[in-house]
SEDOMI-795615 format. One record per residue (C-alpha): z, y, x; chain. Coordinates in Angstrom, 2 decimals. Example, Ala and Ser with C-alpha at 12.3 -4.5 7.8 and 13.67 -1.06 7.14 Angstrom:
+---------+---------+---------+--------+
!      pz !      py !      px ! cadena !
+---------+---------+---------+--------+
!    7.80 !   -4.50 !   12.30 !      A !
!    7.14 !   -1.06 !   13.67 !      A !
+---------+---------+---------+--------+
//
This chain:
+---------+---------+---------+--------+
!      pz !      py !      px ! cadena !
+---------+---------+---------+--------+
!  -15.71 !   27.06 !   18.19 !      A !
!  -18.16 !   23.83 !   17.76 !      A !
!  -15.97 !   21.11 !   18.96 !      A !
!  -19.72 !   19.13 !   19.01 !      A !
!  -18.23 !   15.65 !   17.04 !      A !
!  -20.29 !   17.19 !   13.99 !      A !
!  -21.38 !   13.53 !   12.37 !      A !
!  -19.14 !   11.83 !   14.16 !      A !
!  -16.54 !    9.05 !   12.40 !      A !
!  -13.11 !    9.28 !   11.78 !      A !
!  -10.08 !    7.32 !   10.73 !      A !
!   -7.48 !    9.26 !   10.14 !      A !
!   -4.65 !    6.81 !    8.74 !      A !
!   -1.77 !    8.58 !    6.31 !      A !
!   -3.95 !   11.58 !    5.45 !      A !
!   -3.25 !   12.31 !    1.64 !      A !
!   -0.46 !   14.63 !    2.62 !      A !
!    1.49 !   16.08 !    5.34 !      A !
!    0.40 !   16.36 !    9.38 !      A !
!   -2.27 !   13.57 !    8.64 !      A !
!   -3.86 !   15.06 !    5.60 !      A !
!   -3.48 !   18.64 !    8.33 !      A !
!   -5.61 !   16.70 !   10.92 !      A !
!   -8.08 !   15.07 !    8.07 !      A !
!   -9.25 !   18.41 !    7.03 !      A !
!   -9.69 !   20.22 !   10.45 !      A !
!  -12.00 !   17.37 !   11.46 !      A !
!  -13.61 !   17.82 !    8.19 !      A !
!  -13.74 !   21.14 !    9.12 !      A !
!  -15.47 !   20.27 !   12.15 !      A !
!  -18.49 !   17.75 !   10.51 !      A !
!  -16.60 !   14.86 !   10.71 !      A !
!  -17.15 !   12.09 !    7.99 !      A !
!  -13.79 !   10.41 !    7.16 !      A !
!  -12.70 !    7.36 !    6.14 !      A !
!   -8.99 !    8.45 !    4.83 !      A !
!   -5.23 !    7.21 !    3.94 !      A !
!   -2.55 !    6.74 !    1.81 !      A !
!   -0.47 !    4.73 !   -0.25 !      A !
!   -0.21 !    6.85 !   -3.37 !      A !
!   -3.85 !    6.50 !   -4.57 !      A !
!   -3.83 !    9.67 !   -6.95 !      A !
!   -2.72 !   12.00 !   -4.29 !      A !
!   -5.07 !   10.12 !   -2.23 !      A !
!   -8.11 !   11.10 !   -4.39 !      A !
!   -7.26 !   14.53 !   -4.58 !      A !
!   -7.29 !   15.05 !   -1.06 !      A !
!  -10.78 !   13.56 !   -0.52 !      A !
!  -12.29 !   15.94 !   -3.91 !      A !
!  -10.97 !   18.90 !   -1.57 !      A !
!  -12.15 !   18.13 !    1.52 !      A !
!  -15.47 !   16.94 !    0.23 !      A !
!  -16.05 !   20.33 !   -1.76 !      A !
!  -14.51 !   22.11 !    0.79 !      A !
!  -16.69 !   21.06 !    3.64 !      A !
!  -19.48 !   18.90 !    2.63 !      A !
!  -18.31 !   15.53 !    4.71 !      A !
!  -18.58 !   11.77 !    3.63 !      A !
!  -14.97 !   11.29 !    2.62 !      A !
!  -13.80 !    7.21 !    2.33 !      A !
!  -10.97 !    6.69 !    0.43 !      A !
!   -9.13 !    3.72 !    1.74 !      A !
!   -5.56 !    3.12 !   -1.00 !      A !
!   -3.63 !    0.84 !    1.38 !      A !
!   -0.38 !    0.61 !    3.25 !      A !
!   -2.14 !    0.61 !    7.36 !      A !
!    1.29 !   -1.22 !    8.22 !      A !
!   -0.18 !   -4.17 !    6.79 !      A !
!   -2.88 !   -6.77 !    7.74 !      A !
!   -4.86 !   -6.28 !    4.82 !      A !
!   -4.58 !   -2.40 !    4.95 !      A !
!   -5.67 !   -2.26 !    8.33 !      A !
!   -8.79 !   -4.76 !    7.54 !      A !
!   -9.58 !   -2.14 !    4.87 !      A !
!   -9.70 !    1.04 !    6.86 !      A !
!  -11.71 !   -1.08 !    9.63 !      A !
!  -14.18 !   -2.42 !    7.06 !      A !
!  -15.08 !    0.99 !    6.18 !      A !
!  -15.58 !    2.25 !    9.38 !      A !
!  -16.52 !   -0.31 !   11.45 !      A !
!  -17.62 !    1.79 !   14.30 !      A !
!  -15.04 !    4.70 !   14.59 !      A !
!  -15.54 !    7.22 !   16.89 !      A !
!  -12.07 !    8.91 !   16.27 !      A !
!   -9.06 !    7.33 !   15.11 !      A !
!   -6.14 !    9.39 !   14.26 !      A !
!   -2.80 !    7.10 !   14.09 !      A !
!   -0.19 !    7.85 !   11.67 !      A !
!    2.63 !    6.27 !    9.23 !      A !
!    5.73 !    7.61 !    8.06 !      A !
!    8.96 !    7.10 !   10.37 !      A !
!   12.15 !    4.84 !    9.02 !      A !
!   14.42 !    7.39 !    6.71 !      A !
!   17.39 !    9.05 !    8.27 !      A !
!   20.72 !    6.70 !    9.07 !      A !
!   23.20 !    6.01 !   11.36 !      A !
!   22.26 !    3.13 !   13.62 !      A !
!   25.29 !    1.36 !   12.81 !      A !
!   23.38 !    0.75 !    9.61 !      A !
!   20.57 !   -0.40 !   10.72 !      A !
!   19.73 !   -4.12 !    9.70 !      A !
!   17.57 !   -6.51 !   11.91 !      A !
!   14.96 !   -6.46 !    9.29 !      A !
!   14.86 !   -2.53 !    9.39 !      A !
!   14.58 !   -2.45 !   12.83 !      A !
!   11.92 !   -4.74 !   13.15 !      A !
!    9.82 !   -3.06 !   10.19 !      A !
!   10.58 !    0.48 !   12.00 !      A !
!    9.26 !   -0.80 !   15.41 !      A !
!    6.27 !   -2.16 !   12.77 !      A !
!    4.86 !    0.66 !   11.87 !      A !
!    5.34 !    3.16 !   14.79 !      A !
!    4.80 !    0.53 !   17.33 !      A !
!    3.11 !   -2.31 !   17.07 !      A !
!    0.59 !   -0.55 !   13.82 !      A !
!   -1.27 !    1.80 !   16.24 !      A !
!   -1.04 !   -0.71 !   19.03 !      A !
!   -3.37 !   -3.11 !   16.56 !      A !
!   -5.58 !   -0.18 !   15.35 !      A !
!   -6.63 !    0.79 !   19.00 !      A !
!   -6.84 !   -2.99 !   20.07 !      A !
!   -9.45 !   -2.95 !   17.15 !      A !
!  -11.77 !   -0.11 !   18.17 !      A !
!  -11.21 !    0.78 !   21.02 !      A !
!  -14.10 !   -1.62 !   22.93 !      A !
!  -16.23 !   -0.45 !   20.71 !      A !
!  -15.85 !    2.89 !   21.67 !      A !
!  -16.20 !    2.46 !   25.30 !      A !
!  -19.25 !    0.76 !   24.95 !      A !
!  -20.49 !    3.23 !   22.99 !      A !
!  -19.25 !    6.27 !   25.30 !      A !
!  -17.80 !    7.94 !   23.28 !      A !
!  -13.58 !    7.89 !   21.93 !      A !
!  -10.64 !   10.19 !   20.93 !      A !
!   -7.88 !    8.27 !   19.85 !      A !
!   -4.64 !   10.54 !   19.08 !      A !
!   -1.34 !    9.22 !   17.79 !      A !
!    0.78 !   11.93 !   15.94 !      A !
!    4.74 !   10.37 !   17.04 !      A !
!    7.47 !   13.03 !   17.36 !      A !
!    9.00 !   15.47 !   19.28 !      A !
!   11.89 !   12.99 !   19.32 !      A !
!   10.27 !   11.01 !   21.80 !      A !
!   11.76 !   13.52 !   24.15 !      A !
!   14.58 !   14.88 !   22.00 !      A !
!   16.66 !   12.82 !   20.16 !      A !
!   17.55 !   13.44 !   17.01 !      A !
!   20.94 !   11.87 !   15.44 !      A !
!   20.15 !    9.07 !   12.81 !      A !
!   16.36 !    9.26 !   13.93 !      A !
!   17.26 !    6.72 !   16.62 !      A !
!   14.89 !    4.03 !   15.11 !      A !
!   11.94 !    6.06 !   14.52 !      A !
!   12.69 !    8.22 !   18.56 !      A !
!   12.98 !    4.30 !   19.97 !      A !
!    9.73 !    2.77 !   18.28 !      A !
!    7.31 !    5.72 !   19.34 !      A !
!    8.80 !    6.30 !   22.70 !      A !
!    7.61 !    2.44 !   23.40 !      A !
!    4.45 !    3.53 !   21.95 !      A !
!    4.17 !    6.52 !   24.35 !      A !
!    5.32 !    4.08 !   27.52 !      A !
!    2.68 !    1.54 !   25.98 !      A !
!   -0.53 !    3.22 !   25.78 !      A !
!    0.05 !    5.76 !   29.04 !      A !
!   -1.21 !    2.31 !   30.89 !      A !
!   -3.94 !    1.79 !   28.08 !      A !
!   -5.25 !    5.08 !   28.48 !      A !
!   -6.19 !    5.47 !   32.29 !      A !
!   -9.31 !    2.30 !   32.17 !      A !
!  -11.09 !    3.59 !   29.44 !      A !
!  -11.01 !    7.13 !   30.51 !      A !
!  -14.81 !    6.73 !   32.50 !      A !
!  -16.12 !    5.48 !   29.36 !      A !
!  -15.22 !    8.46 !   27.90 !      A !
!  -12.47 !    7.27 !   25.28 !      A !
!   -9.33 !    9.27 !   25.67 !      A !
!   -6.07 !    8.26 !   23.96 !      A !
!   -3.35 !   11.42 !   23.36 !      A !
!   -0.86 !   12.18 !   21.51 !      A !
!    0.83 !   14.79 !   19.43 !      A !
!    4.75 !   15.43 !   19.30 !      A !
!    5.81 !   17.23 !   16.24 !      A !
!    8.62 !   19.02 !   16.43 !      A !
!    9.90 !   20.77 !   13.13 !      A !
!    6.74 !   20.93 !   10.44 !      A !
!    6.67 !   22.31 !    6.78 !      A !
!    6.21 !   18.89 !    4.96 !      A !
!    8.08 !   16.70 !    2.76 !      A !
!    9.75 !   14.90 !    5.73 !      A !
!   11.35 !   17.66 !    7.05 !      A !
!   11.94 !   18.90 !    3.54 !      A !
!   14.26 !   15.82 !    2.75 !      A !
!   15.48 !   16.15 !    6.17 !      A !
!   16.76 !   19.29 !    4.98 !      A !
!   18.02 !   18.23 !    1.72 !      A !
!   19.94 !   15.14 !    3.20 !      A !
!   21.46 !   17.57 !    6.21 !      A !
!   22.61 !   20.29 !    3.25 !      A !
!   24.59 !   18.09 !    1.45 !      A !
!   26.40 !   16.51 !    4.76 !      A !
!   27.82 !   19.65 !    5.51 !      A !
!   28.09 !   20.75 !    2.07 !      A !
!   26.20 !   23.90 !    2.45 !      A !
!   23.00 !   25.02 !    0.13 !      A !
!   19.39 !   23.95 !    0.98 !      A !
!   18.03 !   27.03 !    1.89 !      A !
!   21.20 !   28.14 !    4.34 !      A !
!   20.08 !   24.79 !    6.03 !      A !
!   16.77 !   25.51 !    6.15 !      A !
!   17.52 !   28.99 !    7.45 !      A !
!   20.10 !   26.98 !   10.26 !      A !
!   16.94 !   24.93 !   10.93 !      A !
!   14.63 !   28.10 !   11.27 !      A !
!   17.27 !   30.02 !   13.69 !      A !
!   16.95 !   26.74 !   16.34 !      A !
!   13.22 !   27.47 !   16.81 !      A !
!   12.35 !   30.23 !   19.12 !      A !
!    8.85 !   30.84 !   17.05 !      A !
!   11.74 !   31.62 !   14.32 !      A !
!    9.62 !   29.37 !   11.71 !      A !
!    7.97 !   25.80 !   10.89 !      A !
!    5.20 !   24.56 !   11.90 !      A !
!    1.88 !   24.07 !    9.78 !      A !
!    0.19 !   21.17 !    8.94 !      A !
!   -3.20 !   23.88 !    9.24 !      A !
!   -2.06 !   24.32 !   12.79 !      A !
!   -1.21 !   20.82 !   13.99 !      A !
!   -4.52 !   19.90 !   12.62 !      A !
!   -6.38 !   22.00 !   15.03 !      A !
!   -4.63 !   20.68 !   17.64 !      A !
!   -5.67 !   17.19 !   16.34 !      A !
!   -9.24 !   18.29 !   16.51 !      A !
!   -9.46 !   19.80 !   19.63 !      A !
!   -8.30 !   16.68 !   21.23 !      A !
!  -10.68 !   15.12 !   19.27 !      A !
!  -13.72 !   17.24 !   20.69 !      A !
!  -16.74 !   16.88 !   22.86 !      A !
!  -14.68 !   19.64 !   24.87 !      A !
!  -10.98 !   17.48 !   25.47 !      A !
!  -12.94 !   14.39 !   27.57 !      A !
!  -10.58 !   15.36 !   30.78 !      A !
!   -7.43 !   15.13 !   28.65 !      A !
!   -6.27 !   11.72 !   28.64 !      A !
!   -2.50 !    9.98 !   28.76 !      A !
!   -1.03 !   13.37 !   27.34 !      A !
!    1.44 !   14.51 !   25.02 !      A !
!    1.35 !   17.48 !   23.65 !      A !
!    4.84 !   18.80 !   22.23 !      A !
!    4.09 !   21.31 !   18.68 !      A !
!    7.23 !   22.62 !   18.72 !      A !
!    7.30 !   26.45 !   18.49 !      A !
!    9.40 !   26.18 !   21.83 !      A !
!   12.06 !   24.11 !   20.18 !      A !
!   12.35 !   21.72 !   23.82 !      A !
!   13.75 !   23.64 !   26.35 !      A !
!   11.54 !   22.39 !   29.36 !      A !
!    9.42 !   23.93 !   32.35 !      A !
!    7.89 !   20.57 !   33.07 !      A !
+---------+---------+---------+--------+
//
């Protein structure tokens, strides 16, 4: 399917592995040129040599931590004029709230708050005058479902969701949609460590948690990063301009909803 953004610009922020680096190559995929993410600049590079070989595409790499003023001034400086911007940063560890210090808190709501809040505030003018925007947050299927000693991470993008369901609706003639995706249980090195931190709780092995994990799901596995991408880029499309103020649970059925 041509999803018709082929040239289009993209800013896809914590893309060197994982659900972002998932989303980074199915808009490569798709002809985007990318301006992409990560702290760890070796893995960093070796994601951009793939996708460039892979699909041809102007790949950006921007080394930088986006939770930060200067990393954000970074991935804006090389792409000014965005046309897509994918937001995404890695959620607080696992940990009982009772351990949770003000300083964590505040650095939690930080980057799964108030990070993609200042990213959109950034292009998202631009875009409208432009007419064209897909701006799509990947937050968790925790916003719905909470999941024991994710409280910090479920609490800062559940404001984001509340936040930007206002945001979205007066841009939407111009246009500029804003989604986003809830993961629920992915193959990554979150969920991994997940995993590994759940095993030794209840003292079992890690691949009899991984198989408890597996059991929950009705699809009876994890999700791909391949997959979720797709997603990403659909929403991303010429085609996904009536889908605005949405979130889309990934979840292999794991929430058991009608509505």
């Amino acid at each position: 399917m041509d999803y018709g953004i082929k040239g289009r610009k993209a800013i896809v922020c914590a893309s060197s592995r994982g659900l972002g680096r998932g989303c980074a190559l199915a808009l490569a995929e798709a002809g985007c040129d990318l301006v992409i993410n990560g702290r760890d600049a070796e893995k960093l590079a070796e994601t951009a040599a793939e996708i460039r070989e892979r699909f041809g595409v102007e790949v950006t790499e921007v080394a930088a931590d986006v939770g930060t003023a200067n990393g954000q001034r970074a991935l804006l400086e090389a792409a000014p004029q965005p046309d897509i911007l994918v937001n995404n940063n890695a959620g607080p560890p696992l940990r009982d709230f009772r351990e949770l210090s003000r300083d964590a808190i505040v650095d939690g709501v930080l980057n799964n708050m108030v990070t993609p809040i200042e990213l959109i505030q950034a292009v998202i003018d631009g875009m409208a005058e432009r007419g064209f925007g897909r701006i799509v947050n990947i937050t968790s299927l925790s916003v719905y479902m909470p999941i024991t000693g994710l409280d910090l991470s479920s609490g800062a993008r559940a404001g984001l969701t509340a936040f930007l369901a206002g945001v979205a609706r007066p841009v939407a003639h111009r246009n500029v949609t804003i989604n986003s995706i809830l993961p629920g249980k992915f193959d990554t090195d979150r969920i991994r460590a997940n995993i590994e931190h759940g095993a030794k709780q209840a003292g079992i092995s890690i691949e009899e948690r991984a198989r408890q994990q597996i059991e929950e799901i009705p699809a009876k596995r994890f999700g791909t990063a391949e997959e979720f991408g797709q997603a990403c880029a659909f929403l991303c499309s010429a085609h996904a301009g009536y889908i605005t103020g949405q979130n889309l649970r990934l979840d292999g059925g794991l929430f058991p909803a009608a509505f």
